[in-house]
PQR file of N, CA, C, O and H, with PARSE charges and radii, in Angstrom:
ATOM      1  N   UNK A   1      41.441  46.454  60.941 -0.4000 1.5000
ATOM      2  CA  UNK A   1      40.416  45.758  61.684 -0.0000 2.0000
ATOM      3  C   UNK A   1      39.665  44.836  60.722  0.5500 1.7000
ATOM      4  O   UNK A   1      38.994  45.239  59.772 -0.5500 1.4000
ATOM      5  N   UNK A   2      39.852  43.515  61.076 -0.4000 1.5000
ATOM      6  CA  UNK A   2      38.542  42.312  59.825 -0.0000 2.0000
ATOM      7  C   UNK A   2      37.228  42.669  61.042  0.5500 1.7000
ATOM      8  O   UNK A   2      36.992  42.755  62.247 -0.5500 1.4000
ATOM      9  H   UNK A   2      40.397  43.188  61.848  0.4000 1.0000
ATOM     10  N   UNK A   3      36.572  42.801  59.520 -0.4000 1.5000
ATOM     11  CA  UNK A   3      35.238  42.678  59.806 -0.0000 2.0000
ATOM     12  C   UNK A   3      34.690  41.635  59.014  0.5500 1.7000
ATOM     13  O   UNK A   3      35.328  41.242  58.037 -0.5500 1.4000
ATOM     14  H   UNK A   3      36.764  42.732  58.541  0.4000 1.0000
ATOM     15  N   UNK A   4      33.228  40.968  59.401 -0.4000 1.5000
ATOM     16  CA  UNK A   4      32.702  40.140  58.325 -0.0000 2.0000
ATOM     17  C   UNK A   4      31.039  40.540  58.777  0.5500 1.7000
ATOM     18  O   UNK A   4      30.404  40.673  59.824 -0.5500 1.4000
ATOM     19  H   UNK A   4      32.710  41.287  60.194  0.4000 1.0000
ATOM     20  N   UNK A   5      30.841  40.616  57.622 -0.4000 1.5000
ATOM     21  CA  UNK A   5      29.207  41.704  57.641 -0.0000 2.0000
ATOM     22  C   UNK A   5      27.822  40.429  56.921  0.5500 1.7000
ATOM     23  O   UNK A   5      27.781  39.879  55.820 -0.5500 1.4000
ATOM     24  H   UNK A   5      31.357  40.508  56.772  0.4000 1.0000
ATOM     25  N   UNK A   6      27.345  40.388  57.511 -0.4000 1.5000
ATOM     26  CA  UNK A   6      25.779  39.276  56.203 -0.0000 2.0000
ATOM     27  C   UNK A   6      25.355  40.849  55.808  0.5500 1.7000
ATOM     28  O   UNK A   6      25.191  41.919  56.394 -0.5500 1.4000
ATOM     29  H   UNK A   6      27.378  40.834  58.405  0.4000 1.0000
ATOM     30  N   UNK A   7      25.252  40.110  53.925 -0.4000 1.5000
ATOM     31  CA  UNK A   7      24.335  41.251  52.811 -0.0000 2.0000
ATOM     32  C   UNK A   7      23.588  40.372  52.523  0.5500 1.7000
ATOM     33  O   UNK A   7      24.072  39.260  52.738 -0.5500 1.4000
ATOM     34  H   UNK A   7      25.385  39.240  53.450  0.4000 1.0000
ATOM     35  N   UNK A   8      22.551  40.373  52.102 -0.4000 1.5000
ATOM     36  CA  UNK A   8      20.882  39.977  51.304 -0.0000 2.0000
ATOM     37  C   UNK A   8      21.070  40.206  50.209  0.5500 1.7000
ATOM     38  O   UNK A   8      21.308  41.374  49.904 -0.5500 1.4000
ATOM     39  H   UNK A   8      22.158  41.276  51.927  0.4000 1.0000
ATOM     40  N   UNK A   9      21.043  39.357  49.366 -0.4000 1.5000
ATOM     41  CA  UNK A   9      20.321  40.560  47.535 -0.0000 2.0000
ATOM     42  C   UNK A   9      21.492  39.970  46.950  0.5500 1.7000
ATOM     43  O   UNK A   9      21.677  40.306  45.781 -0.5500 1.4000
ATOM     44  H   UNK A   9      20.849  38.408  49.613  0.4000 1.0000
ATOM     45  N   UNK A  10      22.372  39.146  47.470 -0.4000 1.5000
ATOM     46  CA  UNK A  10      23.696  39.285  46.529 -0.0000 2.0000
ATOM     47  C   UNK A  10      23.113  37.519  45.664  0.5500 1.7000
ATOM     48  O   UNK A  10      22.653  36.675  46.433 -0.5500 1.4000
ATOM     49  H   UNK A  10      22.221  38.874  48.421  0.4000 1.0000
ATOM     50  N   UNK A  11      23.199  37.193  44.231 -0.4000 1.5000
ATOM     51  CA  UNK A  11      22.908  36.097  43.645 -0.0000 2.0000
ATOM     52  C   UNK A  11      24.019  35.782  42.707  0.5500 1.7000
ATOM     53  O   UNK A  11      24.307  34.667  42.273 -0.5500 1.4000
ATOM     54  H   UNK A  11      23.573  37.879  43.607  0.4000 1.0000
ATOM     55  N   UNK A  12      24.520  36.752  42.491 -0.4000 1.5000
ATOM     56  CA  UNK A  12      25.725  35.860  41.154 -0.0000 2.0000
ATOM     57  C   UNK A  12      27.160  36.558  41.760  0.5500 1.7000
ATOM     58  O   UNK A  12      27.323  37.184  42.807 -0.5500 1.4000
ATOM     59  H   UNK A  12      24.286  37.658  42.844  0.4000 1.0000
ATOM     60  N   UNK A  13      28.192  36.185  40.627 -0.4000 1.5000
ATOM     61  CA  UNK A  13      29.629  36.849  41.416 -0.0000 2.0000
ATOM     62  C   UNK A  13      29.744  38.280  40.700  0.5500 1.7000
ATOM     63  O   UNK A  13      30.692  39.031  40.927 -0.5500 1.4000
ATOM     64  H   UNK A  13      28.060  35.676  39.776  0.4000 1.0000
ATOM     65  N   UNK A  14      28.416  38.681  39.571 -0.4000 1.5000
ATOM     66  CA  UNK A  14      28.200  39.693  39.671 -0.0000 2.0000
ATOM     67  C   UNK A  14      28.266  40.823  40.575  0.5500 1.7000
ATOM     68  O   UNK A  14      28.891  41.883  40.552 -0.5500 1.4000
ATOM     69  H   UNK A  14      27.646  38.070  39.386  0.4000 1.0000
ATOM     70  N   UNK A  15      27.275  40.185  41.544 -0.4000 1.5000
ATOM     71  CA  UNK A  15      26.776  41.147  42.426 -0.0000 2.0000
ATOM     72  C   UNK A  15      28.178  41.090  43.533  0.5500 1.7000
ATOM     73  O   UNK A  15      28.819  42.104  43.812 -0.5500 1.4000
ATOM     74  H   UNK A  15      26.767  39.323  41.563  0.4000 1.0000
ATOM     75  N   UNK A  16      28.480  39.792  44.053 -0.4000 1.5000
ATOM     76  CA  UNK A  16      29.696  40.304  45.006 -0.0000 2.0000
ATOM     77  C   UNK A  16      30.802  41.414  44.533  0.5500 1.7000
ATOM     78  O   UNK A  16      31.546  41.969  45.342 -0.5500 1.4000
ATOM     79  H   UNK A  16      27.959  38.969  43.827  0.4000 1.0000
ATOM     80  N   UNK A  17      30.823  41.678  43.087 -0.4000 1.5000
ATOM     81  CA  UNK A  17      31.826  42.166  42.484 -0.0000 2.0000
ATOM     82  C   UNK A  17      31.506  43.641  42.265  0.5500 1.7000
ATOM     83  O   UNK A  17      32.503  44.314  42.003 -0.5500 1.4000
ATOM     84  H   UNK A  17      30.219  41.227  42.430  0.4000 1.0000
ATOM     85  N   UNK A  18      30.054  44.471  42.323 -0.4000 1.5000
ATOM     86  CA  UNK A  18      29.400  45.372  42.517 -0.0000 2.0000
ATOM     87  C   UNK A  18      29.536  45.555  44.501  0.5500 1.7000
ATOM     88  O   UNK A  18      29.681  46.694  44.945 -0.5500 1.4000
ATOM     89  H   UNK A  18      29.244  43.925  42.537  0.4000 1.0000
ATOM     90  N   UNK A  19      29.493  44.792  45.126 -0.4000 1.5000
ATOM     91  CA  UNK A  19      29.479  45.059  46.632 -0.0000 2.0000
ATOM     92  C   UNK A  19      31.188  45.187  46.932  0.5500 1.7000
ATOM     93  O   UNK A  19      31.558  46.082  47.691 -0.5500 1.4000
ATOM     94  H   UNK A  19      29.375  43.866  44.765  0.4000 1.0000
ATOM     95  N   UNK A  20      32.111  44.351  46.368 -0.4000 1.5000
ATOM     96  CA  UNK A  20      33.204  45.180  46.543 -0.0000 2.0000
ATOM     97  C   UNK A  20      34.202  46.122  45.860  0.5500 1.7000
ATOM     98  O   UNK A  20      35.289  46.584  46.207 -0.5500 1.4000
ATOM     99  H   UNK A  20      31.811  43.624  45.751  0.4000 1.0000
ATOM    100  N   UNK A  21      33.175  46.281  44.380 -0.4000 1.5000
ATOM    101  CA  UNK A  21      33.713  47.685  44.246 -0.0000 2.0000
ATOM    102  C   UNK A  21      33.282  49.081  44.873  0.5500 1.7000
ATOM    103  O   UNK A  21      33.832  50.171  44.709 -0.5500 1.4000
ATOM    104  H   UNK A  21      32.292  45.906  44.098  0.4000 1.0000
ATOM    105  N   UNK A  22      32.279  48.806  45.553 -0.4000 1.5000
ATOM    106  CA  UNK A  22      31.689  49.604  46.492 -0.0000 2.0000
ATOM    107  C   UNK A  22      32.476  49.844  47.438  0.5500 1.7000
ATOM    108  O   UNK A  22      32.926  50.909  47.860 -0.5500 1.4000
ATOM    109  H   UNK A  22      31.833  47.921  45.686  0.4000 1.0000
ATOM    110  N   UNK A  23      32.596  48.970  47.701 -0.4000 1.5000
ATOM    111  CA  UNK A  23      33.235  48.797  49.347 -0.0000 2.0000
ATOM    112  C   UNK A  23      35.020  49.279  49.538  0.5500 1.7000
ATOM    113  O   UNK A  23      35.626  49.750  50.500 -0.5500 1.4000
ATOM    114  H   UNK A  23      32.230  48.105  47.358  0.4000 1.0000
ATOM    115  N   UNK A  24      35.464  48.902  48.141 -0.4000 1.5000
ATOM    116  CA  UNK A  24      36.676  49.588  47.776 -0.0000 2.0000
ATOM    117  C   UNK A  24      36.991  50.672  47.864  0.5500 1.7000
ATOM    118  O   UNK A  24      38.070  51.035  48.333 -0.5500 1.4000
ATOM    119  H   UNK A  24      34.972  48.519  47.359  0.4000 1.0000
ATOM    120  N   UNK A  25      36.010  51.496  47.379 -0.4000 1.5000
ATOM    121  CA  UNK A  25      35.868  52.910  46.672 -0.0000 2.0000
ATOM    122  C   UNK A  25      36.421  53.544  48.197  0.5500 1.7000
ATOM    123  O   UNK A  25      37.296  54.384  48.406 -0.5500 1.4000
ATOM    124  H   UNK A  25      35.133  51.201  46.997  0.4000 1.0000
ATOM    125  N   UNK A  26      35.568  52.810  49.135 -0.4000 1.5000
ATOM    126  CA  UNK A  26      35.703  53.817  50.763 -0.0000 2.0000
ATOM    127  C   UNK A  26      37.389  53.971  51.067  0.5500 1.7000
ATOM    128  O   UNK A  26      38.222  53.114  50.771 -0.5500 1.4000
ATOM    129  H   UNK A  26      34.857  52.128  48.965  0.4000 1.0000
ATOM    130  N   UNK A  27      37.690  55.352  51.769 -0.4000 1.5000
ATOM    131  CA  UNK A  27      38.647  55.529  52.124 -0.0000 2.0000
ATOM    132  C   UNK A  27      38.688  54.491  53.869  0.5500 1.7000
ATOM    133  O   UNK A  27      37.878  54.452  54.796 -0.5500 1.4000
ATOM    134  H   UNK A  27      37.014  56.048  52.010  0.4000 1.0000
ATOM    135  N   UNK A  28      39.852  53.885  53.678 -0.4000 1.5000
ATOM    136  CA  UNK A  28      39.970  53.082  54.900 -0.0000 2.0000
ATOM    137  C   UNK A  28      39.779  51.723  54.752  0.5500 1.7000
ATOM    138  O   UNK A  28      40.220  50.940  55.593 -0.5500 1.4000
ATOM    139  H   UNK A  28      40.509  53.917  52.925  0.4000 1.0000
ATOM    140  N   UNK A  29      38.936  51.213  53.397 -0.4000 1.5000
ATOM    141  CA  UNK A  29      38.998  49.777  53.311 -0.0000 2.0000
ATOM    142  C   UNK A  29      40.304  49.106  52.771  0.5500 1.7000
ATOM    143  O   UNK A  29      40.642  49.409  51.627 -0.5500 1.4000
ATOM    144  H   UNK A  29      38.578  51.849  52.713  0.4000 1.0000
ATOM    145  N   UNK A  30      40.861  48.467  53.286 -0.4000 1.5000
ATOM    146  CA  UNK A  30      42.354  47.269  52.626 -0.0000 2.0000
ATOM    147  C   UNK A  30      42.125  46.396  51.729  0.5500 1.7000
ATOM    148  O   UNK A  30      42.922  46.368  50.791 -0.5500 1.4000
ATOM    149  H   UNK A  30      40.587  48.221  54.216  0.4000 1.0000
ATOM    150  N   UNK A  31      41.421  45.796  51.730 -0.4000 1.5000
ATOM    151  CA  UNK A  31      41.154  44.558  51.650 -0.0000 2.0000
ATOM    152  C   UNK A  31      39.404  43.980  51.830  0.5500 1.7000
ATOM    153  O   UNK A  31      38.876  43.675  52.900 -0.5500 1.4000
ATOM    154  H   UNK A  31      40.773  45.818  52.491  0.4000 1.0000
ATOM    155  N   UNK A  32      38.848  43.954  50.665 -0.4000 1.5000
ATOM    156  CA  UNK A  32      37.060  43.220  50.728 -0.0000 2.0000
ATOM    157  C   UNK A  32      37.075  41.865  49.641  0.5500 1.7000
ATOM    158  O   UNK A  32      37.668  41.801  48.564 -0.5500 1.4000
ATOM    159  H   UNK A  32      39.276  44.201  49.795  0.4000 1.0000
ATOM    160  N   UNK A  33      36.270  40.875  50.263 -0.4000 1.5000
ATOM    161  CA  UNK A  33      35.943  39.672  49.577 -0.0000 2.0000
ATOM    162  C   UNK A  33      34.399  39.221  50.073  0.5500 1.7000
ATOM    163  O   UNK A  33      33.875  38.786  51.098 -0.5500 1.4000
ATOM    164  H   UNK A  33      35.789  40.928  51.138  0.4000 1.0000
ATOM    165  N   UNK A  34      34.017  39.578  48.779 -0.4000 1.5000
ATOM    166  CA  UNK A  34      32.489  39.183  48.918 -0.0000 2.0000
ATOM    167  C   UNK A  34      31.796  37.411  48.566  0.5500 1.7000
ATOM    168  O   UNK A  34      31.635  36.948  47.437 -0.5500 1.4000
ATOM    169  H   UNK A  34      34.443  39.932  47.946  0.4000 1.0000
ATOM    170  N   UNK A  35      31.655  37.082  49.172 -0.4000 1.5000
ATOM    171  CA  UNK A  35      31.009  35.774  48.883 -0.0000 2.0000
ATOM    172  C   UNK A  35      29.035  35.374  49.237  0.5500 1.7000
ATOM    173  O   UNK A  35      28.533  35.119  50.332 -0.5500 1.4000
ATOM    174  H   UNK A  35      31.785  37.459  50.090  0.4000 1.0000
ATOM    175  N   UNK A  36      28.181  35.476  47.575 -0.4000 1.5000
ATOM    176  CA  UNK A  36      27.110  35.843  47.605 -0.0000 2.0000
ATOM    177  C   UNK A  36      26.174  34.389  47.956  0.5500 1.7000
ATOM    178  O   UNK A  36      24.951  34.249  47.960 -0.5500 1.4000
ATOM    179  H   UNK A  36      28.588  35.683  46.686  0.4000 1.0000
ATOM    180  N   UNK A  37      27.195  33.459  48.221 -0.4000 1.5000
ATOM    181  CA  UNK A  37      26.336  32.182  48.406 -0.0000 2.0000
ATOM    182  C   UNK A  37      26.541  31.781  49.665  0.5500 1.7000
ATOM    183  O   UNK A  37      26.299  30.585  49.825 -0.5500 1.4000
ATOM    184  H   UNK A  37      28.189  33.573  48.218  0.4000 1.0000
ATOM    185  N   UNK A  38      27.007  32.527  50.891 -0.4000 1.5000
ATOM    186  CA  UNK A  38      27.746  32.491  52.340 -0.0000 2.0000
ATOM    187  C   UNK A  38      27.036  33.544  52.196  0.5500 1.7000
ATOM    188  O   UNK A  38      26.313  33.510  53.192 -0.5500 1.4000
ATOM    189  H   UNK A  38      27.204  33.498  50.761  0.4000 1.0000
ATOM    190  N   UNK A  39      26.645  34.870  51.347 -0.4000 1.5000
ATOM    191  CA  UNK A  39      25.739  35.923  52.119 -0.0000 2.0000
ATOM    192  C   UNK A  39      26.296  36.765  52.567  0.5500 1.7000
ATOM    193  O   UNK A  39      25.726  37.764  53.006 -0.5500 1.4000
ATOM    194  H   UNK A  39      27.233  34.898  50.539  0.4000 1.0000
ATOM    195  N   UNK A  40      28.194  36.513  52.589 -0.4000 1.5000
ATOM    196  CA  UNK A  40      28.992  37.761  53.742 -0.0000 2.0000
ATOM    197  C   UNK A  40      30.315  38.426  52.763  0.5500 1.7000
ATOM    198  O   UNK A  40      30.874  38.033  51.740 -0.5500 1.4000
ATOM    199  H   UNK A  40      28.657  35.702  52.232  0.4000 1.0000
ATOM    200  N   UNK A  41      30.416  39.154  53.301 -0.4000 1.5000
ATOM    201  CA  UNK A  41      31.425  40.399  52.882 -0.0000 2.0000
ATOM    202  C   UNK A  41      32.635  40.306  53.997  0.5500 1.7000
ATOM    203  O   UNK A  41      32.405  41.033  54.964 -0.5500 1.4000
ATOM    204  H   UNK A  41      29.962  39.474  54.132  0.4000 1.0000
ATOM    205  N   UNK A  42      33.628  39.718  54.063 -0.4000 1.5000
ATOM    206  CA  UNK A  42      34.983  39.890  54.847 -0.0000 2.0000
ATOM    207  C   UNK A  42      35.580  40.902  54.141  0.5500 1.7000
ATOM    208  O   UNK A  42      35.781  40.985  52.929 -0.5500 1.4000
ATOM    209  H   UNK A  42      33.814  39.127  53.278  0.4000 1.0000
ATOM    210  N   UNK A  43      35.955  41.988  55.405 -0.4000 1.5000
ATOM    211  CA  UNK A  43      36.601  42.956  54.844 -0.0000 2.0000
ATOM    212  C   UNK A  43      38.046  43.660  55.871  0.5500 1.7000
ATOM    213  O   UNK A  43      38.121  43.174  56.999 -0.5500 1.4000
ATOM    214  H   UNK A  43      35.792  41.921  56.389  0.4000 1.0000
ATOM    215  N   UNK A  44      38.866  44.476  55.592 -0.4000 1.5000
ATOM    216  CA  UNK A  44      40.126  44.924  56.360 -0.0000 2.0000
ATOM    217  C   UNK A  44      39.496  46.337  56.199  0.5500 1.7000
ATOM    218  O   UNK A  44      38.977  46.862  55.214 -0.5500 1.4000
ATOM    219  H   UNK A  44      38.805  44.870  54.675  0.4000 1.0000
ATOM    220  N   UNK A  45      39.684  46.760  57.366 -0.4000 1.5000
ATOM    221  CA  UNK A  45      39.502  48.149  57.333 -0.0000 2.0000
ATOM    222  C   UNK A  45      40.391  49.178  58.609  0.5500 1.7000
ATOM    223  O   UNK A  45      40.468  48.780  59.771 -0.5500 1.4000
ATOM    224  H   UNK A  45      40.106  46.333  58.166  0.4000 1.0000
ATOM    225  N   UNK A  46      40.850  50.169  58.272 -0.4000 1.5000
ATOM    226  CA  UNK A  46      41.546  51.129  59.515 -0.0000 2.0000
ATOM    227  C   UNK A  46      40.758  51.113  60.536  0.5500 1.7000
ATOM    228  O   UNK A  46      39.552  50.912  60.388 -0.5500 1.4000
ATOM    229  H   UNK A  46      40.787  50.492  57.328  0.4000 1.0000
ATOM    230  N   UNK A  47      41.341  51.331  61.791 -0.4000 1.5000
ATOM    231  CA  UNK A  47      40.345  51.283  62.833 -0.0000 2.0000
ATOM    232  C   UNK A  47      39.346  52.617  62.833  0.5500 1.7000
ATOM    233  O   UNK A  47      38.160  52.377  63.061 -0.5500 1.4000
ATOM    234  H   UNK A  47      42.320  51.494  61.911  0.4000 1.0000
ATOM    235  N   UNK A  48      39.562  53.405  62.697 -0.4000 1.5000
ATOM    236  CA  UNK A  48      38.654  54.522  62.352 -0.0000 2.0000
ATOM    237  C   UNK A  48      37.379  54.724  61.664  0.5500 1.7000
ATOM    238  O   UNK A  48      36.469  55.550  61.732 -0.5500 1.4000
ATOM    239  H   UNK A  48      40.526  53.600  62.512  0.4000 1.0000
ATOM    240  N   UNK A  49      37.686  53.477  60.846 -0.4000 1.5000
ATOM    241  CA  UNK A  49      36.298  53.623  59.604 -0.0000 2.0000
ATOM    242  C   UNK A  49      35.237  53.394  60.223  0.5500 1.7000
ATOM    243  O   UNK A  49      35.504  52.421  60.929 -0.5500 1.4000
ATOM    244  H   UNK A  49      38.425  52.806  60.791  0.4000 1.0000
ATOM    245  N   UNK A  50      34.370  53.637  60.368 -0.4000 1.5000
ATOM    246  CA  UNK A  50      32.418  53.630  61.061 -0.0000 2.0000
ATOM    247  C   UNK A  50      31.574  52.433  60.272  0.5500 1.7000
ATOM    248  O   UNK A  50      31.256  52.463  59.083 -0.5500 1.4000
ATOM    249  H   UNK A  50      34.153  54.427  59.794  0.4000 1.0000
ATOM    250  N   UNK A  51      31.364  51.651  60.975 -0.4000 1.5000
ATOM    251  CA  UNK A  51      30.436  50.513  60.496 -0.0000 2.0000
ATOM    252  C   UNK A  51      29.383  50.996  59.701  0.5500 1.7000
ATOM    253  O   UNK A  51      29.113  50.488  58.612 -0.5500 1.4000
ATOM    254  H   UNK A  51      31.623  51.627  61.941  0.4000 1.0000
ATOM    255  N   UNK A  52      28.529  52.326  60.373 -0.4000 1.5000
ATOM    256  CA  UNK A  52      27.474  53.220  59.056 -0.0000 2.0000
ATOM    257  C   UNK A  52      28.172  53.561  57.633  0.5500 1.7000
ATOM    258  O   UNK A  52      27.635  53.303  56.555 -0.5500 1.4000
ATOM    259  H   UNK A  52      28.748  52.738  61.258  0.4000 1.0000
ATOM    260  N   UNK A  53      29.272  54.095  57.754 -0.4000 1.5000
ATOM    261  CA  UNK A  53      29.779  54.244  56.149 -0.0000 2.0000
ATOM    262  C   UNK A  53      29.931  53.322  55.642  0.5500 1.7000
ATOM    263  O   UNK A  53      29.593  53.527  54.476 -0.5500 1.4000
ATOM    264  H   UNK A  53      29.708  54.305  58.629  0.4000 1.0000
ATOM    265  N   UNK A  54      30.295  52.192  55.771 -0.4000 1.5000
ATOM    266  CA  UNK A  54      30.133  50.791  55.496 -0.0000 2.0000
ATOM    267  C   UNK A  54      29.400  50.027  54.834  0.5500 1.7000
ATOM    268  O   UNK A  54      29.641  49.331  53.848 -0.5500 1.4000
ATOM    269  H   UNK A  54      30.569  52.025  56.718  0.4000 1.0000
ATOM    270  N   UNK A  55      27.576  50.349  56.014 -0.4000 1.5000
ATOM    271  CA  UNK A  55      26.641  49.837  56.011 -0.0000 2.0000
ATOM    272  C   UNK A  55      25.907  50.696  54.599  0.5500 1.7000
ATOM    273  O   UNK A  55      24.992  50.226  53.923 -0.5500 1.4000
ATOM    274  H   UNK A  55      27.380  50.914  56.816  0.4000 1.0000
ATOM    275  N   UNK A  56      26.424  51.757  54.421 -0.4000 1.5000
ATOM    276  CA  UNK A  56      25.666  52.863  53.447 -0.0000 2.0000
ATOM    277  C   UNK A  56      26.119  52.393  52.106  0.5500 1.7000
ATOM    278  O   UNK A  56      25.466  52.261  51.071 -0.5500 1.4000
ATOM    279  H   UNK A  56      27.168  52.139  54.969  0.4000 1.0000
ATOM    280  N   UNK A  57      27.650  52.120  52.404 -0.4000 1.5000
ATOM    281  CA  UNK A  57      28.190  51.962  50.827 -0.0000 2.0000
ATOM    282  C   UNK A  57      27.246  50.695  50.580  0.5500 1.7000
ATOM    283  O   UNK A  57      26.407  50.689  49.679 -0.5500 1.4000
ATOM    284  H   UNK A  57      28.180  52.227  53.245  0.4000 1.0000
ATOM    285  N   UNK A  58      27.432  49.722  51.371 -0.4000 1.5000
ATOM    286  CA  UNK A  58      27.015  48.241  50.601 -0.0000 2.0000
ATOM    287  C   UNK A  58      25.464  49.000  50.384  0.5500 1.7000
ATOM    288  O   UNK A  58      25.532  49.358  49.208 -0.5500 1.4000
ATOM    289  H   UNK A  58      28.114  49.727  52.103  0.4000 1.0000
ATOM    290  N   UNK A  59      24.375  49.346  50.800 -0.4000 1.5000
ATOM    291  CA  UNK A  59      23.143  50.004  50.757 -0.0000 2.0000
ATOM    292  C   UNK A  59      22.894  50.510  49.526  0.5500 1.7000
ATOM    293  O   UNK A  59      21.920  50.330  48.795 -0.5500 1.4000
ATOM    294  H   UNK A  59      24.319  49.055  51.755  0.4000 1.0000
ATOM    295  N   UNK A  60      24.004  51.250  49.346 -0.4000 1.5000
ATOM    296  CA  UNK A  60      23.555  52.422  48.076 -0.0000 2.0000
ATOM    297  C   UNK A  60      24.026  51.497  46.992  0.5500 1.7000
ATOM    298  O   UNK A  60      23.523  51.809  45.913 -0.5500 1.4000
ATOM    299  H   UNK A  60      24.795  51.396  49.940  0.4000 1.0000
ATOM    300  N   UNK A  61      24.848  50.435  46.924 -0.4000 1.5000
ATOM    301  CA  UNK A  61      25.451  49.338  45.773 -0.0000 2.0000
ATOM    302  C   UNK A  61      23.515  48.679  45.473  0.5500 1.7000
ATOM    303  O   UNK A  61      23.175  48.241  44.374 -0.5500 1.4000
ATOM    304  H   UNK A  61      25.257  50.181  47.801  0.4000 1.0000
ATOM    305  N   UNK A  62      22.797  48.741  46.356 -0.4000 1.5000
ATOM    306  CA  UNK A  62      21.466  48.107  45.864 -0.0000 2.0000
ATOM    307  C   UNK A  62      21.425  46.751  46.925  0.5500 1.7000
ATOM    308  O   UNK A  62      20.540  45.969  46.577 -0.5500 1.4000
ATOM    309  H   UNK A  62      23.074  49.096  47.249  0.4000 1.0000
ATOM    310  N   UNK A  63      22.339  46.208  48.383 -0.4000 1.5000
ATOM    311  CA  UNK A  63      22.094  45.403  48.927 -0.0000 2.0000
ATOM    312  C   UNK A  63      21.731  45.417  50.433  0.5500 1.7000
ATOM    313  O   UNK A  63      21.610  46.542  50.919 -0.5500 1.4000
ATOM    314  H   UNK A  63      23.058  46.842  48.666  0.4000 1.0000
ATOM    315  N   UNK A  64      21.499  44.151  51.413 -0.4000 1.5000
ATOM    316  CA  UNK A  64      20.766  45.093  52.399 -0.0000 2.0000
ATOM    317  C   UNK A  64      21.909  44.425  53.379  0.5500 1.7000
ATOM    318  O   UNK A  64      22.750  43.616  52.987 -0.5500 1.4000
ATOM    319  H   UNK A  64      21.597  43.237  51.018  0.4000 1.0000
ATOM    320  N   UNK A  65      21.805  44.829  54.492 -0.4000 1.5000
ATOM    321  CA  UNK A  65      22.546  44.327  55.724 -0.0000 2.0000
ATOM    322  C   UNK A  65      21.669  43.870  56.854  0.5500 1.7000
ATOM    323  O   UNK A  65      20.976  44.614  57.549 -0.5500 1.4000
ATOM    324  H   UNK A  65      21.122  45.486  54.810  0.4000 1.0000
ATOM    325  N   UNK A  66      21.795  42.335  56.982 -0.4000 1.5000
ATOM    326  CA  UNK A  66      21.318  41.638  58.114 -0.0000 2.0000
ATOM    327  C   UNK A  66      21.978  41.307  59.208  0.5500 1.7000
ATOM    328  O   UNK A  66      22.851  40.446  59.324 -0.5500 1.4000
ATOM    329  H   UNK A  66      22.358  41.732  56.418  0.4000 1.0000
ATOM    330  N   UNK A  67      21.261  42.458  60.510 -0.4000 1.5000
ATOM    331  CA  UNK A  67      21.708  41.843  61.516 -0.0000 2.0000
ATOM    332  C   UNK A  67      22.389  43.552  62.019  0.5500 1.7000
ATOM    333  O   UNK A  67      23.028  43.679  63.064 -0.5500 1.4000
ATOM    334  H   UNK A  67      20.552  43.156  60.416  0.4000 1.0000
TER
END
């Protein structure tokens, strides 16, 4: 399933690179590409995976989710 999510907080390719090793880590993600100057996270995920585990990983990486 693509998803594409807006994060807050993201400023260098630092930080996209902290939001998708996050986002990696989750069982069920394929595929994440963070882009911090677009603000969004495109990601592949199994249909199963829960938008909250998602929303938590990018959260607990230190960024926020708008919307």
């Amino acid at each position: 399933m693509a998803r594409t999510i807006t994060v807050t907080g993201m400023s260098c390719e630092g930080c996209e690179q902290n939001v998708e090793d996050a986002l990696q880590a989750l069982d069920g993600v394929t595929q994440v590409s963070a882009n911090h100057e677009a603000e969004s996270v495109e990601l592949s995920t199994d249909d199963d995976v829960e938008d909250e585990y998602i929303h938590a990983a990018i959260e607990d990486a230190g960024y926020e989710i708008d919307g």
